[in-house]
Structures are given as structure tokens and as C-alpha cells.
C-alpha positions as CSV (number, residue, x, y, z in Angstrom):
1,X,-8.8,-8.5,23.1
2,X,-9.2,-4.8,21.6
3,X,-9.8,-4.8,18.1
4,X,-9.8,-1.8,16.1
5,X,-11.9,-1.2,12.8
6,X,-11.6,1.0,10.1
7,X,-13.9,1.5,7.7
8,X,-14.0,2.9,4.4
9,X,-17.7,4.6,4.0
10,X,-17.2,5.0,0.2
11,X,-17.3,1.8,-0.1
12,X,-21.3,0.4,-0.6
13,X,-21.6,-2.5,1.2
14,X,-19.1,-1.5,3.8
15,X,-21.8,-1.0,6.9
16,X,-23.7,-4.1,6.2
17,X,-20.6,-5.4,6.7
18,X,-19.0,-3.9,9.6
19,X,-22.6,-4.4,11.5
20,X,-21.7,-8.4,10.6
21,X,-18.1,-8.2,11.9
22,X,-19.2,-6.1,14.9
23,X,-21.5,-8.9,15.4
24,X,-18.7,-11.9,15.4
25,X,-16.4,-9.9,17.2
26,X,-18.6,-9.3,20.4
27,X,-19.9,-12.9,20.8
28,X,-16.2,-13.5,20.3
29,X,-15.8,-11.1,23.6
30,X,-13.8,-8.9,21.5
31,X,-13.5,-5.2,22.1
32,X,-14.4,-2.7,20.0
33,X,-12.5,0.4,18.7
34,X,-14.0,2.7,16.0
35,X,-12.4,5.8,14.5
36,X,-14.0,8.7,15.4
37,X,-14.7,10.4,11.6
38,X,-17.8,7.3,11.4
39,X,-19.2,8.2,14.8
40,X,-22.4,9.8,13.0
41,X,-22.3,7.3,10.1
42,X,-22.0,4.0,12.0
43,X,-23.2,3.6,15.3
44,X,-22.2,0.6,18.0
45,X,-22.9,1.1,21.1
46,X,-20.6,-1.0,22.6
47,X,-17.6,0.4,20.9
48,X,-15.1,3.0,22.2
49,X,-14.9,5.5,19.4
50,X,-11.0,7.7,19.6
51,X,-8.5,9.1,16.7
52,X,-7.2,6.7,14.3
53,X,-3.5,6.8,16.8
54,X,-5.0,6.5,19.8
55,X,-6.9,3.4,18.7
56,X,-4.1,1.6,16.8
57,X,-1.9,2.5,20.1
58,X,-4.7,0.4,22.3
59,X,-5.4,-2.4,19.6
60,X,-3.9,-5.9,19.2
61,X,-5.3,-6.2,15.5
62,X,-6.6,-3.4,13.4
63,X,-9.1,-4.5,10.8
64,X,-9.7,-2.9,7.9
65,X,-12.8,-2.9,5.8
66,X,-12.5,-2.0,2.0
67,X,-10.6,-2.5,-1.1
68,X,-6.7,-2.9,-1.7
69,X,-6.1,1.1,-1.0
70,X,-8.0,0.9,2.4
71,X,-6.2,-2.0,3.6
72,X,-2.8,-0.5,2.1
73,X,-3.2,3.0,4.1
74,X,-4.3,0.9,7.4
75,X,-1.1,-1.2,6.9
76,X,1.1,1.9,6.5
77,X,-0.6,3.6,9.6
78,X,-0.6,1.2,11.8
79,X,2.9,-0.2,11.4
80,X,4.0,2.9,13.3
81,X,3.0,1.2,16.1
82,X,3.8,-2.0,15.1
83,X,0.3,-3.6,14.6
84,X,-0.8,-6.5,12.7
85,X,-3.8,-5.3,9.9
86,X,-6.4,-8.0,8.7
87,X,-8.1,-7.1,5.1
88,X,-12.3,-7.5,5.1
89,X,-12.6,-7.1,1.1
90,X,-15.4,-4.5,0.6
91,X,-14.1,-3.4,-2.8
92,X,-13.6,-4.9,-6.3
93,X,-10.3,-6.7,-6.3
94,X,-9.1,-7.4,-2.6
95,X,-5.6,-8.1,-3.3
96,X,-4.3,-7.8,-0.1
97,X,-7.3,-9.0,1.9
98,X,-7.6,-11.7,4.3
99,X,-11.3,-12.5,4.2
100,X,-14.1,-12.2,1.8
101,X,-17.3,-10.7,3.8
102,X,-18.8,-14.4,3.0
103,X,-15.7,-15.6,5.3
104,X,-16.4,-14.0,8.3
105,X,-16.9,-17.1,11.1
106,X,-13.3,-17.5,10.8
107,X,-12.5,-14.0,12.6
108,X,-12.8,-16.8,15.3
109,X,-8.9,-17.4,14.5
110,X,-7.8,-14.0,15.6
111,X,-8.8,-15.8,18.9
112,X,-7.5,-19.1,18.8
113,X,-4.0,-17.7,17.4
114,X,-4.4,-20.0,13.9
115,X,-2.7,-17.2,11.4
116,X,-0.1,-15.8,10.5
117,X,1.5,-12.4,10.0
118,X,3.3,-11.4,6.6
119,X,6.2,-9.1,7.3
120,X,5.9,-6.4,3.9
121,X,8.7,-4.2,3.7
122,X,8.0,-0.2,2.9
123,X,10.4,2.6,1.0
124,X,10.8,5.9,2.4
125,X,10.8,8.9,0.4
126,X,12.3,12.4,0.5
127,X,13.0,15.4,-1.3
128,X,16.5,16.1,-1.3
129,X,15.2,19.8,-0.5
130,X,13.0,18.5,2.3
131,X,15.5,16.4,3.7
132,X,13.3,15.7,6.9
133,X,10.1,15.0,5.4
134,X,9.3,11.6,4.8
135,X,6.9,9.5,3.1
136,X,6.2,5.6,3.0
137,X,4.8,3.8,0.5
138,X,3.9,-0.3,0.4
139,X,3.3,0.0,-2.9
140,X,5.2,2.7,-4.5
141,X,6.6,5.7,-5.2
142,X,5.8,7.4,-8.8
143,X,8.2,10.3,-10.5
144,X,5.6,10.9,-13.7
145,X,4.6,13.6,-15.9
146,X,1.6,15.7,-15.8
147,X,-1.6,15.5,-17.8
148,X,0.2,17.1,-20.8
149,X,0.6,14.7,-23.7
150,X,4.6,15.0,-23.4
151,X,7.4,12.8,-22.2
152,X,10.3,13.6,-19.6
153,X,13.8,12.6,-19.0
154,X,14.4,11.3,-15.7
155,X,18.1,10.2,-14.5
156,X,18.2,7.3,-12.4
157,X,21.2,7.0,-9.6
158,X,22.0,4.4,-7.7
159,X,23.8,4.9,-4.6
160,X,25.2,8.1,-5.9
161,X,26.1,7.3,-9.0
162,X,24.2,7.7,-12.3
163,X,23.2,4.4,-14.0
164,X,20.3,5.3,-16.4
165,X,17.9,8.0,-18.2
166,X,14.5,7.3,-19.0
167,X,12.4,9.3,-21.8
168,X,9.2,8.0,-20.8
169,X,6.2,9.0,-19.1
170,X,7.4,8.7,-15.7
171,X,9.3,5.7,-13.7
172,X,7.6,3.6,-11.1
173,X,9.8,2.4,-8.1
174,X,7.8,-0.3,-6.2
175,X,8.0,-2.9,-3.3
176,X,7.8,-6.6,-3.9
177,X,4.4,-5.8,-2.7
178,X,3.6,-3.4,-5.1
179,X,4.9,-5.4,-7.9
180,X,1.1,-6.3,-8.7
181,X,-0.5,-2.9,-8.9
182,X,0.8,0.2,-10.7
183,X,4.0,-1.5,-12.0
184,X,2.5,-4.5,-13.3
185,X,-0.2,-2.2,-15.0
186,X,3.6,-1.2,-16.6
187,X,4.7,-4.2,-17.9
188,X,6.5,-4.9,-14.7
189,X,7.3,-8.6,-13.5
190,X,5.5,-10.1,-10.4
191,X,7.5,-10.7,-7.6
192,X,6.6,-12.7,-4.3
193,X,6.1,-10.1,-1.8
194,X,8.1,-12.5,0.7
195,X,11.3,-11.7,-1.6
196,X,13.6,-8.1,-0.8
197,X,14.2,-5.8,-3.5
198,X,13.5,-2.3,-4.7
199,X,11.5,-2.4,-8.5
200,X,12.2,-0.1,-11.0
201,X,9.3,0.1,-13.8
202,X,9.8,3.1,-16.6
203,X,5.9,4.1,-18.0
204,X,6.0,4.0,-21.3
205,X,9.4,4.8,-22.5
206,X,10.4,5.6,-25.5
207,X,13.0,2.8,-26.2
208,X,12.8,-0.4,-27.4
209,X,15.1,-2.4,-24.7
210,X,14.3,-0.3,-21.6
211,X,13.0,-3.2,-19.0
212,X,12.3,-2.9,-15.2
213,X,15.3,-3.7,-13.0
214,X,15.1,-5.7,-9.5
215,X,17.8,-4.0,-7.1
216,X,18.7,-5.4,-4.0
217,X,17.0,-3.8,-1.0
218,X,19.9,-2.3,0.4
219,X,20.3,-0.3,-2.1
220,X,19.4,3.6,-2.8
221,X,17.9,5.3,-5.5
222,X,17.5,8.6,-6.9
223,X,15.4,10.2,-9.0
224,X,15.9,13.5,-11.0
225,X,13.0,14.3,-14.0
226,X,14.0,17.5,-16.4
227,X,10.6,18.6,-17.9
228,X,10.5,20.0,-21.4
229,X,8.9,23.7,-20.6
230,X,5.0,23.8,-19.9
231,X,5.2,20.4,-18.7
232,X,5.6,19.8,-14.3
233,X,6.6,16.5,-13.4
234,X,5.0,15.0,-9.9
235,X,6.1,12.3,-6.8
236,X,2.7,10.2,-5.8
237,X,3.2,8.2,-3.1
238,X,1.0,4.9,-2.6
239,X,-1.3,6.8,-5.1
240,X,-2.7,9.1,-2.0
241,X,0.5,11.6,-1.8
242,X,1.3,13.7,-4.0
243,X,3.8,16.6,-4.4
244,X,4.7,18.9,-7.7
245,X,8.2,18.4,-7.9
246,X,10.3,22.3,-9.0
247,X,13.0,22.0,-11.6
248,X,16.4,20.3,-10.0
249,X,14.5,18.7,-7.2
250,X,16.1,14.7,-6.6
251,X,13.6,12.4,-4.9
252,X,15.8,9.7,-2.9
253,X,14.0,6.0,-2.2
254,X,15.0,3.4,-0.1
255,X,14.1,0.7,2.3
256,X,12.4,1.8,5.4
257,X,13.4,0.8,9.2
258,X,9.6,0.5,9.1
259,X,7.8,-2.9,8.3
260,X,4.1,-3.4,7.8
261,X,2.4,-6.5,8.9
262,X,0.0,-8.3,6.9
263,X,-2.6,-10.8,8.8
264,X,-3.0,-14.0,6.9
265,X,-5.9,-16.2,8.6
266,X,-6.7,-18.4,5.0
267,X,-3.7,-20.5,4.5
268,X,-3.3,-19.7,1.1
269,X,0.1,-19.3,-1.2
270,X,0.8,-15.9,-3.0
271,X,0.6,-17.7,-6.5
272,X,-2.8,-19.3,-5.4
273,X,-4.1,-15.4,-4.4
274,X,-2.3,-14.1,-7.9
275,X,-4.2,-16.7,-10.0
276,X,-7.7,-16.6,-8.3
277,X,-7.4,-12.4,-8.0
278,X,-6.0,-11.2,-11.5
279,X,-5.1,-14.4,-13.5
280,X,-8.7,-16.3,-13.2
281,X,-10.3,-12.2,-12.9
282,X,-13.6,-11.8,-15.3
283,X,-14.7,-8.3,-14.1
């Protein structure tokens, strides 16, 4: 079995880790594939090093090693080529992880076929002006206001015809899957990331009654912001895209074709996850 790692170096622990999962992996007969950007920072010998496609093309599993936003990225990446990702929790939280470095024997599943594989769904993103760019987010896609201490209007649409507008900082639009970071930061409810639906989360409006909004996942929204002057209003993407939106522009959101898949080796229930990782949380 090929098994592909990637690693995020930023993260302190991360190569006394991978050296540990290298480790399993090979007396598992497993292998190896390492992106080539950590040839000169982590070096195993036995591994094929290549570009992050050409290694998730070859792979069966693609493991990534880091905190929620590595594991997120991975997961976006890979399901282009419709590969399962497994989460190594190098970070502080490990939402989406499926193994604490302490929990590492039982890579011997990936082997034996005892897991599972979480379908997540993603939205794709455009720019009514850039009608053939696109962008996917697990987690979410962000209309918000810059660093300036004012609000903005933003008109929400929904399948073409207006619905709402927002004062507010900005308006989150998130996946069942990123019901737990930005938007719940917002106020926003938790929703099992087995459930469909499209989340709509304003950031601190300026109304007493405005509430997020679950929409079925067929359905397609659009975004328009008007920005009081000196003040640009942005689309971030997952929190790693981002793009300065010009006066006018619509962002359009909907369910992706695309699915990313989740590898679940610890049996565990997303309540029991939610209450050990941000209900029972100290630090």
C-alpha cells in the first residue's frame, strides 16, 4: 500500500512525529510518499519524495500531520483525486483528526480495513466577474469587512432572489463541517457534519433578531457587500484564500460536485469528539 504524508513543519513536534509514523508504516510494509518542499527538512530514505499531485495521484491514503487547517487543506486537495485523508493531531485542537500522536499502533487499521470514511461535503465559490474561477472551502467562505472599525451592508440572495441585508461585520456561509470553527466562534449552532445544508452566520450584526439560517444544500446563495467609503470588504476562503472584493462584485456559493473524505479509524460519535475537543477543552 502507498501512503502519502504531509507534513506541516510549523508545527513543533511535527518531525518527531512523522519519524514515529514513518516508523509504523514501514514495519507495516507500507510505502512511503513525501512532498517534495520537506526533502531538505525531513529525510527518509526509503520514501519516494514527488509534488503534492503526483503523490496524492499514486496514494491510497494521504496522511496528514498537523492541526485542524493542515488536515482541512489535505482534505480539500486530495479530494480531487478522490482520496481518503487520515488527521495525525500535531496542533492545539485537532478537530478533525483521527489519531492523537499517543495513538499511533493503530495506523495498523489502515491495513486490516477496520475504519471508516466520512463523506464531508465542500461549497464552491466564484466571483460573478470571474465566472470560471473557483474556490472550495470545507469550512467556509467569509464576505467580511476590513481592519477598519466600520460595518457593511451585505444583501443576501437566495437562488436569485433577495431575501435579507445584513449590517454587520461581515457574514459567514459555512458547511456542516465548518459549523464548529469560524461560525460557531459567531454564535452559530453546531450541526452534525453527517447532515446537508449551507450555514449562514452574520459577524456581529447590528440587529437584535438577526440569527444564522440552515438552507438546504441545494440551494444557492449570493452575496453582494456595499462598503461605506474608505472601507474594502474581502472573500476568505477556508481562512487561506483571500480576494479584495471591488464595489458591485456578487460572490455566488453553493454545494460542490466535489466531496472530501474524512478517515475515521477511532470509532467515536461526533457529539463524543464535540464534548472531549471544545466542551471538556481547558487550554
Amino acid at each position: 500500500m502507498k501512503i502519502a504524508l504531509l507534513l506541516n513543519t510549523d508545527k513543533q513536534n511535527c518531525f518527531t512525529v512523522a519519524f514515529e509514523v514513518c516508523k509504523h508504516l514501514k514495519e507495516l510494509g507500507a510505502e512511503i510518499l513525501l512532498d517534495q518542499s520537506v526533502r531538505n527538512l525531513f529525510l527518509e530514505p526509503e520514501a519516494q519524495y514527488m509534488d503534492f499531485d503526483s503523490m496524492a495521484q499514486s496514494c491510497q491514503i494521504l496522511v496528514a500531520l498537523g492541526g485542524d487547517g493542515t488536515i482541512l487543506h489535505a482534505a480539500k486537495r486530495a479530494a480531487i483525486f478522490h482520496k481518503p485523508v487520515l488527521g495525525i493531531n500535531v496542533g492545539r485542537l485537532g478537530f478533525m483528526a483521527g489519531l492523537e500522536p499517543n495513538e499511533l499502533d493503530r495506523l495498523s487499521c489502515l491495513f486490516s480495513g477496520d475504519y471508516t470514511v466520512d463523506k464531508r461535503m465542500l461549497l464552491q465559490v466564484t466571483i460573478e466577474r470571474e465566472p470560471s474561477v473557483y474556490y472550495y472551502a470545507l469550512n467556509d467562505a467569509v464576505v467580511s469587512k476590513s481592519s477598519l472599525s466600520r460595518i457593511i451592508d451585505i444583501d443576501l440572495a437566495l437562488d436569485g432572489k433577495d431575501i435579507a441585508s445584513y449590517r454587520a461585520d461581515g457574514i459567514i456561509v459555512s458547511t456542516p463541517t465548518g459549523s464548529t470553527a469560524y461560525s460557531l466562534s459567531a454564535g452559530g449552532p453546531v450541526v452534525d457534519p453527517q447532515m446537508s445544508g449551507i450555514l449562514v452566520t452574520p459577524i456581529c450584526p447590528h440587529s437584535l433578531f438577526a440569527r444564522s439560517i440552515l438552507f438546504r444544500d441545494d440551494k444557492k446563495i449570493q452575496l453582494t457587500a456595499s462598503c461605506l467609503s474608505g472601507t474594502d470588504a474581502y472573500l476568505t476562503v477556508d481562512g487561506e484564500q483571500g480576494r479584495l472584493l471591488l464595489p458591485g462584485d456578487r460572490v455566488h456559493i453553493q454545494r460542490a460536485e466535489l466531496e472530501a473524505s474524512i478517515l475515521r479509524i477511532k470509532q467515536q460519535a461526533f457529539y463524543e469528539v464535540l464534548n472531549e475537543k471544545l466542551i471538556n477543552r481547558r487550554s
